[in-house]
C-alpha positions in Angstrom: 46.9 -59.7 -137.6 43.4 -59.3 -139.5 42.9 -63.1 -139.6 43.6 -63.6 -135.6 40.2 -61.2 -134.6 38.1 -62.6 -132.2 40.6 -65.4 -131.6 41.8 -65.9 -128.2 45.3 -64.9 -127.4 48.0 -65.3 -125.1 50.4 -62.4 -124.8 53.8 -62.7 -123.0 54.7 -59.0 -121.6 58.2 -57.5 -121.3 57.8 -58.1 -117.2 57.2 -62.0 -118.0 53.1 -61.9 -116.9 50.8 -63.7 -119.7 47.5 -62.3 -120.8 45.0 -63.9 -122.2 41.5 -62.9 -123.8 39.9 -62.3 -127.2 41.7 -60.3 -129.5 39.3 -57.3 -130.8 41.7 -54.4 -132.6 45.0 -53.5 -132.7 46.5 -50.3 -135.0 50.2 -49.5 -136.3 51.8 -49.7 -132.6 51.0 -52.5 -132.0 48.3 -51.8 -129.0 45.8 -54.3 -128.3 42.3 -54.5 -127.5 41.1 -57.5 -125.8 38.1 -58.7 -124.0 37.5 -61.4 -121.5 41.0 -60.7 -120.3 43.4 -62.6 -117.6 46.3 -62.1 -116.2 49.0 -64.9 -115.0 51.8 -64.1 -113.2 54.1 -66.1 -111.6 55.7 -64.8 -107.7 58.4 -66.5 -106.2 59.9 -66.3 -102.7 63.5 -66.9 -101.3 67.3 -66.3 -103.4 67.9 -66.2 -106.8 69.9 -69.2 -106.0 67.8 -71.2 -104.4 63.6 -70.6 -104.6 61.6 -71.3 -101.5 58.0 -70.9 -103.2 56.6 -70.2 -106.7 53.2 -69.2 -107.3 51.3 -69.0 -110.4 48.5 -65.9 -109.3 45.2 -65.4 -112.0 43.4 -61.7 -112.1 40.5 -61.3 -114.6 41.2 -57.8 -116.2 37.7 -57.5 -118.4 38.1 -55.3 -121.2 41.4 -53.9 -122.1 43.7 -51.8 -124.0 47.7 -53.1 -123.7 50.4 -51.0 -124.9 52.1 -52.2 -127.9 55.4 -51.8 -126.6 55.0 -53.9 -123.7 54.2 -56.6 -125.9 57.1 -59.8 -126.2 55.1 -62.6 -128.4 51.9 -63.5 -129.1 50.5 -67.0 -129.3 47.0 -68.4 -130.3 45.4 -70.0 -127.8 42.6 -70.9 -130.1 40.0 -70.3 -132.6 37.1 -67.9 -132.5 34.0 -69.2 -130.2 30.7 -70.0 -132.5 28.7 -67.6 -130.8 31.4 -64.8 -131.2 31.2 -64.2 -134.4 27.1 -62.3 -134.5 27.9 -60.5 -131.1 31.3 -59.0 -132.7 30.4 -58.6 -136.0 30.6 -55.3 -137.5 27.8 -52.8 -136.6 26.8 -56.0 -134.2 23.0 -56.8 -133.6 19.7 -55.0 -134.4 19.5 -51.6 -136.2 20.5 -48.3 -135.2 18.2 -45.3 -135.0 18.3 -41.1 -133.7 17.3 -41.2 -130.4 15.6 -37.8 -131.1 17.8 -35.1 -130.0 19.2 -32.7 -131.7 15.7 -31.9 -134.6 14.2 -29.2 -134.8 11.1 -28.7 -136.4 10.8 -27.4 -140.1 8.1 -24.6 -141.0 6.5 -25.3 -144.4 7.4 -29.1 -144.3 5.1 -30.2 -141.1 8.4 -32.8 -140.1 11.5 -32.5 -138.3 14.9 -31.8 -139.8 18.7 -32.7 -138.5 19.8 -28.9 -136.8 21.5 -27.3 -139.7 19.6 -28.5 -142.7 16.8 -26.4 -142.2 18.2 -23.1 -142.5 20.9 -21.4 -145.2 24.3 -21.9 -144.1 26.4 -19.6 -142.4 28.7 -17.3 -143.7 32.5 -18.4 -142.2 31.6 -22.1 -140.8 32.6 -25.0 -142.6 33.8 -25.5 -146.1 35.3 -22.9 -148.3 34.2 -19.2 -148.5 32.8 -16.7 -151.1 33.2 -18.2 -155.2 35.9 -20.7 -154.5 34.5 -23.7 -155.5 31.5 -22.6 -157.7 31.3 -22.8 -161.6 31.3 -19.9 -163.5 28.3 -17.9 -164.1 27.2 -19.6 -160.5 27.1 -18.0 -157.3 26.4 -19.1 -153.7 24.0 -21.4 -152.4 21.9 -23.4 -154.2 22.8 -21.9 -157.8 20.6 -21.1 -160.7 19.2 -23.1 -163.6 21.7 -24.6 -166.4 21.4 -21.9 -168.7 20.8 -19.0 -166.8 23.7 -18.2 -165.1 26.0 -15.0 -166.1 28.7 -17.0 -168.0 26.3 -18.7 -170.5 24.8 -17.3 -173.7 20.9 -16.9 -173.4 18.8 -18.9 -174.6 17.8 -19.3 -178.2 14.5 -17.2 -178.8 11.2 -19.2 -179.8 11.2 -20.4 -183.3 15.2 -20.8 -184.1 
């Protein structure tokens, strides 16, 4: 299914109506994300035995999300358009940047600073508590020095 993004599709639905549009995503169920989307369906009037009048009716849908299970076959209609591939491209044009919300300004460092990284944390949110994960002779936080922790012998006095 990986080789058929941003081809176009036509999907035949349990209830016999076609969609057609350009195939985005889809994840374990079978679910589909398409764009540009159209719907055909086909009405007839009169008997079973006999039909009066059959008409083929066209809908454009847009973007849309159908349900994997609803799904009958899937055909491709045709190969990715030349311009598709830079506006659907992963991450798709320019560069992303903050927007500015959610800093806080930092004393002693004259910038701004993501909320959270310019304070110690807080005991009980996020992570694991107390010793858990620290080597020995280290304790919470940022830690000490190598070599001056509890665990480890002093170091060697001048002249050894």
């Amino acid at each position: 299914m990986l080789r058929f993004v941003e081809h176009r599709l036509r999907i035949t639905l349990s209830d016999s109506r076609i969609i057609t549009g350009t195939f985005l995503a889809f994840d374990k169920h079978l679910n589909l994300v398409l764009s540009d989307a159209e719907e055909f369906r086909t009405t007839r009037k009169g008997s079973r035995a006999n039909v009066i009048e059959e008409r083929q009716e066209k809908r454009n849908l847009g973007l849309i999300i159908l349900r994997g299970e609803n799904v009958v076959s899937i055909a491709v209609e045709g190969p990715p358009p030349p311009s598709a591939s830079g506006r659907l491209a992963p991450g798709g044009p320019g560069i992303a940047s903050g927007a500015g919300r959610g800093t806080i300004p930092v004393p002693g460092i004259g910038g701004v600073a993501p909320v959270g990284l310019g304070a110690a944390p807080v005991a009980g949110v996020g992570g694991v508590g107390g010793n858990i994960m620290a080597p020995p002779g280290m304790g919470r936080g940022m830690g000490m020095p190598p070599g001056m922790g509890r665990g480890m012998p002093p170091p060697p006095p001048p002249g050894m």
